[in-house]
C-alpha positions as a printed NumPy array, in Angstrom:
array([[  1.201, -20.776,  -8.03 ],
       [  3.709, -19.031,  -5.551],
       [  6.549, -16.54 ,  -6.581],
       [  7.168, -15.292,  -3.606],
       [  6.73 , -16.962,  -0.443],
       [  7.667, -15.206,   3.354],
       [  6.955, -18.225,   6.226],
       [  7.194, -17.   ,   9.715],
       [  9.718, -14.343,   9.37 ],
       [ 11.115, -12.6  ,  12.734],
       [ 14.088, -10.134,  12.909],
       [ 15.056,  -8.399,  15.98 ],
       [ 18.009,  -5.57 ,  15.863],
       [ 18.796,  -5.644,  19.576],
       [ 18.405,  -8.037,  22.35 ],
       [ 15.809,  -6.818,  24.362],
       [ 13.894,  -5.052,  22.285],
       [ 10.744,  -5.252,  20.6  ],
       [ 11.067,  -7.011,  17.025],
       [ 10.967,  -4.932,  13.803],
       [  9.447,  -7.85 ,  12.001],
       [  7.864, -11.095,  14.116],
       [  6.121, -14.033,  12.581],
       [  5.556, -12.476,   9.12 ],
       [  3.679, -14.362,   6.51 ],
       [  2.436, -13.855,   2.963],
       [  2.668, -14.992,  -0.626],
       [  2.601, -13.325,  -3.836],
       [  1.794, -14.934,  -7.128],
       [  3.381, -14.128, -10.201],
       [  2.378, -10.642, -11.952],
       [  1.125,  -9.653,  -8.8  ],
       [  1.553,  -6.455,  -6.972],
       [  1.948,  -6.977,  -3.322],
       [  1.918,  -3.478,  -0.848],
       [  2.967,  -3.291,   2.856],
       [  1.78 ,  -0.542,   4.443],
       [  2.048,   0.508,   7.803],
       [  3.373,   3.636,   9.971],
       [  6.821,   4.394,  10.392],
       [  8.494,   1.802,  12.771],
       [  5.528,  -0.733,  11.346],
       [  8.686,  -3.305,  10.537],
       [  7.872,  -2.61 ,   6.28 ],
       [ 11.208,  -0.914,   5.377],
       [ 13.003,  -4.418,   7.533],
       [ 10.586,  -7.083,   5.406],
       [ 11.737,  -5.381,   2.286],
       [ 15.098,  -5.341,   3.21 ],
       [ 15.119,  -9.211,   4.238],
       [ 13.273,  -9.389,   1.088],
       [ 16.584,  -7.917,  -0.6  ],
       [ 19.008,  -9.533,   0.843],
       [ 20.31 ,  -6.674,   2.441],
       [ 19.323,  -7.542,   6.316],
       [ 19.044, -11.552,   7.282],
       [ 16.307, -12.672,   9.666],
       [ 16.688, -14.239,  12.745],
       [ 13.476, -16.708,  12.127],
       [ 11.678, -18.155,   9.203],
       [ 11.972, -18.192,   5.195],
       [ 11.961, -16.739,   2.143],
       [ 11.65 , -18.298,  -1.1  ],
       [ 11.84 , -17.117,  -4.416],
       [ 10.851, -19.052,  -7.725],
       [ 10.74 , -22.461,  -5.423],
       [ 14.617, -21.335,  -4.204],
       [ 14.807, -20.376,  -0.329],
       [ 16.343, -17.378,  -0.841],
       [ 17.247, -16.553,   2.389],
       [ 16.956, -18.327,   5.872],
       [ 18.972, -18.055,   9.58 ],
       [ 22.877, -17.895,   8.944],
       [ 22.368, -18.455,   4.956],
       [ 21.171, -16.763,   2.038],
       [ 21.673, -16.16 ,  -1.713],
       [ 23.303, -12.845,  -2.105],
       [ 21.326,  -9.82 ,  -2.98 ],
       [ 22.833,  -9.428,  -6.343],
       [ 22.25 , -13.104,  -7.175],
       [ 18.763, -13.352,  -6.22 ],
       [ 16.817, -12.039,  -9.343],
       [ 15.665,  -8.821,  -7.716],
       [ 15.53 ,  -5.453,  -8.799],
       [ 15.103,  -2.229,  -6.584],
       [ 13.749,   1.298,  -7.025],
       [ 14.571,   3.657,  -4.697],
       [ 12.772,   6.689,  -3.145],
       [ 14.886,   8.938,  -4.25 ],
       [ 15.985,   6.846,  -7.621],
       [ 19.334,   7.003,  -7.096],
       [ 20.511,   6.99 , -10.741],
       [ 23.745,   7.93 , -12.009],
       [ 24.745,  11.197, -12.743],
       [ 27.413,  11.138, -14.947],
       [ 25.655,   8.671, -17.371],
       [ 22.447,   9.532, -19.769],
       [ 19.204,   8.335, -19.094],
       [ 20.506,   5.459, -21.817],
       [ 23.449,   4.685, -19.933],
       [ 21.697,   4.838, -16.407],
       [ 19.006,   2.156, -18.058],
       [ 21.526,  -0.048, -19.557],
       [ 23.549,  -0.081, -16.652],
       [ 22.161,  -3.978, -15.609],
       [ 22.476,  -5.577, -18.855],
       [ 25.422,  -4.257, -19.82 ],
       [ 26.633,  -8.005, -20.883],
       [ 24.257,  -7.844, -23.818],
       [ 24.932,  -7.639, -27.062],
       [ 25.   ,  -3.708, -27.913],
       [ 22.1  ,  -4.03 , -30.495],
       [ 20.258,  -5.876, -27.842],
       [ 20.984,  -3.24 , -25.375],
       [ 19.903,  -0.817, -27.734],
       [ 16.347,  -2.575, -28.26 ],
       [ 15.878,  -3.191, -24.432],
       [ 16.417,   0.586, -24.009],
       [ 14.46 ,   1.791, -26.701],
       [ 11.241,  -0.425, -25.618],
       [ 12.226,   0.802, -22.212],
       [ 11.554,   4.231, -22.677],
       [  8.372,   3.996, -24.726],
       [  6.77 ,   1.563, -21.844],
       [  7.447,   4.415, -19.1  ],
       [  6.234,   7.722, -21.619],
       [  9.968,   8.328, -22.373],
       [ 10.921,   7.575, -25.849],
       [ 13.432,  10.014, -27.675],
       [ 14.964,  11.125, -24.072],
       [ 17.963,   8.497, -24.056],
       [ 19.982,  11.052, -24.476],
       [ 19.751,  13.325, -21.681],
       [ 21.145,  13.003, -18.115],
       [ 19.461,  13.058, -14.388],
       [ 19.935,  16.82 , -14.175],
       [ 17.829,  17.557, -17.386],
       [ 14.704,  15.307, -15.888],
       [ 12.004,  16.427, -13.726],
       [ 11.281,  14.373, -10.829],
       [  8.297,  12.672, -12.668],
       [ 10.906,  11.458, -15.157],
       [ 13.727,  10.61 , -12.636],
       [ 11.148,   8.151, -11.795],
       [  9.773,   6.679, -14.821],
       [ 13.757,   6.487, -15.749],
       [ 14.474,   4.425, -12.217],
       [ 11.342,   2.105, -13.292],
       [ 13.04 ,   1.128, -16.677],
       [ 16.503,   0.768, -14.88 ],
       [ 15.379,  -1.835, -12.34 ],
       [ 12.881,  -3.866, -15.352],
       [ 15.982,  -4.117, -17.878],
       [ 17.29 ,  -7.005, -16.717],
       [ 13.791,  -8.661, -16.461],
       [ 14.065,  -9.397, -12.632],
       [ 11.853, -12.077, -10.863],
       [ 10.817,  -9.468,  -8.586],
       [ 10.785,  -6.023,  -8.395],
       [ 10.896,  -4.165,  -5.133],
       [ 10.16 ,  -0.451,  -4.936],
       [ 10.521,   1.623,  -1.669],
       [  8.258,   4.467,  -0.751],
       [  8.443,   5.221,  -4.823],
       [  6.188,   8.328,  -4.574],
       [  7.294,   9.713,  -1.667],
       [  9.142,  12.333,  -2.831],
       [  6.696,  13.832,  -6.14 ],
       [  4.775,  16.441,  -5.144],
       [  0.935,  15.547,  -5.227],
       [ -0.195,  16.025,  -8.372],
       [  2.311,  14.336,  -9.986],
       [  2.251,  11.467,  -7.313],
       [ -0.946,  10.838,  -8.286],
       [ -0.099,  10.462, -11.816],
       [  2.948,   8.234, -11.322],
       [  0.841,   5.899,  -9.295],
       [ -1.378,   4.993, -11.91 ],
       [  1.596,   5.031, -14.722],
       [  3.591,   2.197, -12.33 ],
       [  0.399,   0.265, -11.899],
       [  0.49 ,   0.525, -15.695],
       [  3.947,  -0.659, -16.545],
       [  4.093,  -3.308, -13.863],
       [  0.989,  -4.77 , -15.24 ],
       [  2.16 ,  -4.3  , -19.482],
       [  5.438,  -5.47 , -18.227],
       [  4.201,  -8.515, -16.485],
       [  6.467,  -7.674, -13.577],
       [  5.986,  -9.415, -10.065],
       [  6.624,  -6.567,  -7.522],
       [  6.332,  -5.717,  -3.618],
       [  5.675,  -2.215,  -2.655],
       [  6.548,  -0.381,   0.719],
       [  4.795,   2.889,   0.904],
       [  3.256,   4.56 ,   4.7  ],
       [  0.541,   6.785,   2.307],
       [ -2.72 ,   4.517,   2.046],
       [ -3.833,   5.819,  -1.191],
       [ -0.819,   4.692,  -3.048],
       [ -1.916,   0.882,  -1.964],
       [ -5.282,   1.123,  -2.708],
       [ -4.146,   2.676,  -6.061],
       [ -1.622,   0.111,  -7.107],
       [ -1.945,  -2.793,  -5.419],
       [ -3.375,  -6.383,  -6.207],
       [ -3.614,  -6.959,  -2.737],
       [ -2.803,  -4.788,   0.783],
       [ -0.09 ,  -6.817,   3.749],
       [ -1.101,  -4.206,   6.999],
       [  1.592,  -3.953,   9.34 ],
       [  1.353,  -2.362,  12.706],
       [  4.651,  -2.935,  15.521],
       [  6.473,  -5.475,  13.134],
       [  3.409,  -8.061,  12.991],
       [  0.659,  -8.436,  10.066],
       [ -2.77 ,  -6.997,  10.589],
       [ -4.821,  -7.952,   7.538],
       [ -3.894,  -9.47 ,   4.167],
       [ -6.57 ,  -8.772,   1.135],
       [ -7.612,  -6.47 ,  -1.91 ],
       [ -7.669,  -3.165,  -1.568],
       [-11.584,  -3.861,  -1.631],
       [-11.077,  -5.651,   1.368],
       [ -9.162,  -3.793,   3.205],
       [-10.441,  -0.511,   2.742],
       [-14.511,  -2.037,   3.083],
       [-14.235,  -4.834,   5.853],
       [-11.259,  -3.933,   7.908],
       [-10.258,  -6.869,  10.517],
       [ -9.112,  -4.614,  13.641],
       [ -9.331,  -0.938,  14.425],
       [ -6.056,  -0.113,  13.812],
       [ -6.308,  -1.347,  10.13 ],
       [ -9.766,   0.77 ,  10.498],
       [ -8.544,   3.724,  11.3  ],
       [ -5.365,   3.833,   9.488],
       [ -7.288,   3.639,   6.112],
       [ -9.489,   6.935,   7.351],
       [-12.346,   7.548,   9.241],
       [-14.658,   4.719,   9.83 ],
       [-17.205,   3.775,  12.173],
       [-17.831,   0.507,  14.191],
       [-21.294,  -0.059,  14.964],
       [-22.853,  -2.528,  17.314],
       [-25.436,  -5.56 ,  16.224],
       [-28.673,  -4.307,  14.894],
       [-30.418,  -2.598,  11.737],
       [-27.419,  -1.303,  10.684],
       [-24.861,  -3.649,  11.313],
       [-26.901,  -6.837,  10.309],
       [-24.594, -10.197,  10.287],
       [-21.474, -10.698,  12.441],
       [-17.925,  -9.119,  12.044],
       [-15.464,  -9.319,  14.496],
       [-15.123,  -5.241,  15.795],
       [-11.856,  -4.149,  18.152],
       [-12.421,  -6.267,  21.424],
       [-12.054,  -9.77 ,  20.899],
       [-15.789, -10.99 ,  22.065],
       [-17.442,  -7.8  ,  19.954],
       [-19.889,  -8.05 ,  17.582],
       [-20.989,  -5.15 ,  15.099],
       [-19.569,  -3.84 ,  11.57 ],
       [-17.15 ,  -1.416,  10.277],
       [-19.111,   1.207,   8.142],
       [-17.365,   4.269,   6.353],
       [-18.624,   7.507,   6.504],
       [-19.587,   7.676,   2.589],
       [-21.861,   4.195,   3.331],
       [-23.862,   6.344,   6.046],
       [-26.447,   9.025,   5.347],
       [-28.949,  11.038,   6.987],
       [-32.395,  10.665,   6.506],
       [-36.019,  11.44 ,   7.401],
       [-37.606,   8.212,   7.479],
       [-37.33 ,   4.042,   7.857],
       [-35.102,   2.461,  10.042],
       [-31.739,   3.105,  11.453],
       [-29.917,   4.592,  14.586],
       [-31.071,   8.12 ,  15.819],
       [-28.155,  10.56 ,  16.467],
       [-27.788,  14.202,  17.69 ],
       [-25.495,  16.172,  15.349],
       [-22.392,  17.68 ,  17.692],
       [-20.329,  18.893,  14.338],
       [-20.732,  20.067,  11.51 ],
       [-17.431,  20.646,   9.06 ],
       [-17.783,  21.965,   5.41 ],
       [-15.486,  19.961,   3.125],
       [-16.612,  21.402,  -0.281],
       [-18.27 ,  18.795,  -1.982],
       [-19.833,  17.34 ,   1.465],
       [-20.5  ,  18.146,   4.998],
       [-18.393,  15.479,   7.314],
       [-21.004,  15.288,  10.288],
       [-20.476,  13.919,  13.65 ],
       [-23.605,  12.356,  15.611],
       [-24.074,  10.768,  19.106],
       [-25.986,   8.317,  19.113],
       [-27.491,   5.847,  22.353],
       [-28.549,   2.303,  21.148],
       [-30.043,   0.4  ,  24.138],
       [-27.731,  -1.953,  25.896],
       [-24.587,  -0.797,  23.42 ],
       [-25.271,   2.549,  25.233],
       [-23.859,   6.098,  23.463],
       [-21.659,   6.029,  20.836],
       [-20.534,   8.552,  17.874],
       [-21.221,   8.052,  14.072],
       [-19.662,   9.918,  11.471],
       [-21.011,  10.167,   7.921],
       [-20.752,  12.584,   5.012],
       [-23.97 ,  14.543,   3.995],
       [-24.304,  16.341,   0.626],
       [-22.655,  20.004,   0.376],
       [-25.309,  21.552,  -0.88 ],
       [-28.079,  20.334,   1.744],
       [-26.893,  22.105,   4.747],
       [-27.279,  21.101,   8.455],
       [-26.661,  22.131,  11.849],
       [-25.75 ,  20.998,  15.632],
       [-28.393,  20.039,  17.947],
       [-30.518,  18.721,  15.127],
       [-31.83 ,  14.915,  15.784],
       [-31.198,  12.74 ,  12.406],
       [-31.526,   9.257,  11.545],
       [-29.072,   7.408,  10.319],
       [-29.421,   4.947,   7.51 ],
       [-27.207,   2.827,   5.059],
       [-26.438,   4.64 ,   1.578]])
């Protein structure tokens, strides 16, 4: 089942120039947490704007709960389309308590109803017992967690949230990541995610939409992404990762970053240096202490594939040193 559904989605802001979003596709389904991730200028910020309603797209669809939502020269207004937003930088009222700021959306209700809504509210984000205090009196943290209960009170079919963590310092960041992924899930909200920091989609997210130059990458889990990534681009962006060619290491076939190459994307945690059995022999060229590992760099020569570099992580407490000759092997 479909909640969201995007269908070949282009927008372009000026003739001429290169589109922020082109031939976008992906669907959510309902209680699902959807990410796009990308660098700035990826086109994420313009999906989740055509998402909102607040930009309209020159090409394709998007439908909502079976209702095409928006679509070239007509749309459903952003206030009429189910959605609520969190902002990065929450964007909550200052004159009104953290009661009034929450209440705000379902202000139609019946004020015992209002009451209840709040009151669950609070103790779903960590909150209960501060309905009384305004913005000013929060700490960032709780700004947050306040913003989070604003945009779920009116129990919207979707809940879009843009670069949510950006702004906490990291610590806290990390915290709030896991505490969203919580209340989304408790909540049973459906939500869509725009963040440029990987670690917040592979934290929260069901599944990962890659965007590089306003066109799709990869689609999948954060599993997926993270272990088998489809281009080096998505690679790379995700951390360090090697691509070796066919052979003992890179047994089976997955597409690398030309389009007739053959070989598999390995992290450096999956690699290790050892003294016997099979693998790739490399000469160590660096040697960087991170604390709880080594990150070593190797070149390597494999036959016909010719010299290449591997990098891996080695244990911190078993030291090693350029110009020694390793073998490689799979953890």
């Amino acid at each position: 089942m479909k909640l969201l559904e995007i269908h070949n989605l282009s927008k372009t802001y000026r003739a001429g120039t290169r589109p922020a979003v082109h031939g976008a596709s992906f669907a959510s389904a309902p209680g699902e947490i959807i990410s796009l991730v990308g660098e700035s200028g990826s086109g994420k910020t313009t999906l989740l704007r055509l998402i909102a309603g607040l930009e309209s797209p020159d090409q394709g669809t998007i439908t909502l709960a079976d209702r095409i939502i928006s679509a070239p020269g007509r749309g459903i207004q952003p206030e009429k389309r189910g959605i609520g937003m969190v902002f990065q930088h929450h964007a909550l009222f200052p004159h009104l308590t953290v009661e009034g700021n929450i209440s705000y959306g379902i202000r139609k209700l019946p004020r015992a109803q209002r009451a209840e809504t709040v009151s669950s509210l609070l103790e779903l984000v960590g909150l209960p017992g501060f309905g009384g205090r305004y913005p000013h009196q929060l700490s960032g943290g709780e700004r947050q967690r306040v913003a989070l209960a604003r945009a779920l009170a009116p129990r919207p079919e979707l809940l879009l949230l843009d670069e949510p963590f950006a702004s906490l310092d990291a610590g806290l960041r990390e915290e709030l990541r896991e505490e969203t992924r919580r209340v989304l899930k408790r909540h049973g909200s459906s939500a869509v995610f725009v963040t440029h920091d990987t670690a917040d989609a592979l934290t929260v997210a069901d599944r990962i939409v890659v965007l590089n130059q306003g066109t799709i990458q990869q689609i999948g889990t954060p599993a997926e992404i993270y272990g088998r990534p489809a281009s080096a681009y998505v690679a790379s962006f995700f951390g360090a990762c090697n691509f070796l060619p066919p052979g003992q290491l890179a047994t089976g076939r997955h597409i690398g970053p030309g389009a007739e190459s053959e070989g598999l994307w390995l992290r450096p945690e999956s690699l290790a240096l050892v003294r016997s059995g099979e693998g790739i022999t490399g000469i160590i060229t660096t040697v960087r202490f991170r604390g709880t590992h080594h990150e070593v760099i190797l070149d390597c020569h494999c036959g016909i594939h010719g010299t290449f570099t591997i990098q891996l992580h080695h244990p911190g407490d078993q030291p090693v040193a350029v110009g020694e000759t390793w073998l490689i092997g799979r953890r």
